[in-house]
C-alpha positions in Angstrom: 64.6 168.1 121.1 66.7 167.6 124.1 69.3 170.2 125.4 72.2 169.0 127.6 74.5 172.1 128.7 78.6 171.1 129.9 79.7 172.8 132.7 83.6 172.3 131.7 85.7 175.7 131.9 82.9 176.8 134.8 86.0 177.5 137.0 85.0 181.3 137.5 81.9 180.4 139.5 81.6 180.8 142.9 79.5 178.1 144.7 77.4 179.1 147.9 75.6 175.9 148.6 74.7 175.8 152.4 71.8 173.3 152.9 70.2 173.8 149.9 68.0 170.4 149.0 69.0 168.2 145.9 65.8 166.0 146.0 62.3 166.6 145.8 60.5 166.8 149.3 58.5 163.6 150.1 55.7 165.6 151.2 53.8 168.5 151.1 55.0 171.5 153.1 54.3 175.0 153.7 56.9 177.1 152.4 56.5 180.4 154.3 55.0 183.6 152.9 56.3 186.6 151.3 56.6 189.5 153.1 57.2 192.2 150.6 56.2 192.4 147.2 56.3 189.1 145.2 58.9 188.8 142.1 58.4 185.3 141.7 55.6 182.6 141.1 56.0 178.8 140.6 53.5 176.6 139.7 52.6 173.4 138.6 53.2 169.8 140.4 55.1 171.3 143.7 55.5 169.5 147.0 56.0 173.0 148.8 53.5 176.2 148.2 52.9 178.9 150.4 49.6 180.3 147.7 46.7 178.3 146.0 48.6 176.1 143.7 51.7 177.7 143.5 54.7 179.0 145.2 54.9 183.1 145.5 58.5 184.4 146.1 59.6 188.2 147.6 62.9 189.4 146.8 64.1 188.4 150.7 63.4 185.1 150.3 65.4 185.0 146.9 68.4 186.4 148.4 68.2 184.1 151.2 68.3 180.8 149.2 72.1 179.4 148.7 73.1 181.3 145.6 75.8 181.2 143.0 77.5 184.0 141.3 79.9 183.4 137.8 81.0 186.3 135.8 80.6 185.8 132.0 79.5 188.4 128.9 76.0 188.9 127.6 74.1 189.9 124.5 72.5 192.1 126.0 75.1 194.0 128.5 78.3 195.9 128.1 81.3 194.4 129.6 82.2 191.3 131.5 79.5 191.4 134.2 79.4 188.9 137.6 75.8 187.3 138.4 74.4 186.3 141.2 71.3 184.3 142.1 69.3 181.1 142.9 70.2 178.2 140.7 67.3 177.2 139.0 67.2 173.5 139.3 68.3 173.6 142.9 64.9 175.8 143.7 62.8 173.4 141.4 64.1 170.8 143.3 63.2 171.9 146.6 59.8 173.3 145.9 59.5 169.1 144.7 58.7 170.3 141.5 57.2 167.7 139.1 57.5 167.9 135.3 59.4 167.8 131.9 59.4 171.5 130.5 59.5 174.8 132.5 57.9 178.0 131.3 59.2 181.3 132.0 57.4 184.2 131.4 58.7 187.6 131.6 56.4 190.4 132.9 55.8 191.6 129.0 54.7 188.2 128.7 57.1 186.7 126.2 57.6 183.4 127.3 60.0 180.3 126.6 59.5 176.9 127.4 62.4 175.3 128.8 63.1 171.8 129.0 64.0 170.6 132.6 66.6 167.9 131.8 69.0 170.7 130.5 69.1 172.2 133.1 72.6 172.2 135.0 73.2 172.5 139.2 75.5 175.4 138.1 73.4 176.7 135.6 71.1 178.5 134.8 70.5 180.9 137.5 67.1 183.0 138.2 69.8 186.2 138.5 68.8 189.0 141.1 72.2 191.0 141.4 74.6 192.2 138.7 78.2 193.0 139.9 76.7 192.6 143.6 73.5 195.3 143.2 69.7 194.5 142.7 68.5 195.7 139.4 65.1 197.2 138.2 63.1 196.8 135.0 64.9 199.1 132.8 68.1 197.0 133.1 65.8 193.6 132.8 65.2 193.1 136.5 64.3 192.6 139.3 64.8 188.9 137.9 66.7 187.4 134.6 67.6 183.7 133.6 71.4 183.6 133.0 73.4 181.3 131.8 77.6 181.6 132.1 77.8 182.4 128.5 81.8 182.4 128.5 81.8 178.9 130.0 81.2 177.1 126.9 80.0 177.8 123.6 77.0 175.0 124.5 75.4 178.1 125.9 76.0 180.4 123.2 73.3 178.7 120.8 70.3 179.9 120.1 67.7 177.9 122.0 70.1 178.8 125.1 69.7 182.9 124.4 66.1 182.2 124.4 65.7 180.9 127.8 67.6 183.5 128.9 64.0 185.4 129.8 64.9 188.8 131.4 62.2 190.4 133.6 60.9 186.9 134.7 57.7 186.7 136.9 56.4 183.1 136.8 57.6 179.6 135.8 55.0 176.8 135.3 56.2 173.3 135.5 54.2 171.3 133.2 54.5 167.3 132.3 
């Protein structure tokens, strides 16, 4: 099954882009260490790891990646609501991550496998601010896949609201 998500009537997105890499490093590189506590593991084929195997994230070096924000409704929120993070392919991309499906795994442990070649350079986006403030794990934080639901009714379907993991703590790239 293969998923390909439009990006017409994305006009309410706001596009921070400043030096973030579109292709996958040649190379293997250090990517530098959390700090504070980590939100965020990658694994799988990556050119760039800072752990055994895998990429380990903070929250600082999250909110330092080039971001985008787009304001859309959810299932599971009141209200229009305007999110910002990390584009998902962008940071697969730059880690040089290798694969076909990605799976994301919440910190209850559901899990969805999602399959890399739907995902858009606008969407989706590993959130970490709603409406410009961090949120915790009682409002499905510190990290959530988003899509911009309002965009297009591609990313009202089913499939689409099950990627959407909420509390995320790892991806796995897998062939």
């Amino acid at each position: 099954m293969s998923f390909a998500y439009p990006v017409s009537g994305f006009s309410a997105a706001v596009l921070v882009f400043a030096g973030f890499a579109a292709s996958p490093a040649p190379a293997r590189t250090d990517l530098a260490a959390p700090e504070g506590e980590v939100v965020l593991s990658v694994s799988g084929a990556l050119a760039k790891t800072n752990a055994p195997d895998r990429a380990d994230f903070d929250m600082a070096m999250l909110s330092a990646l080039p971001a985008i924000s787009f304001t859309t409704t959810t299932n599971w929120t009141d209200g229009v609501k305007t999110f910002t993070g990390v584009p998902l392919k962008a940071l697969l991309d730059d880690l040089g991550a290798e694969g076909a499906t990605l799976s994301a795994t919440a910190l209850n442990d559901y899990s969805a496998e999602i399959p890399r070649q739907g995902l858009q350079d606008e969407a989706p986006i590993i959130a970490y601010a709603i409406d410009g403030e961090t949120f915790d794990r009682r409002d499905k934080g510190p990290l959530w896949i988003v899509y911009p639901y309002d965009a297009d009714a591609a990313y009202r379907s089913a499939a689409v609201y099950n990627f959407s993991v909420w509390q995320l703590r790892s991806l796995t790239v897998s062939k």
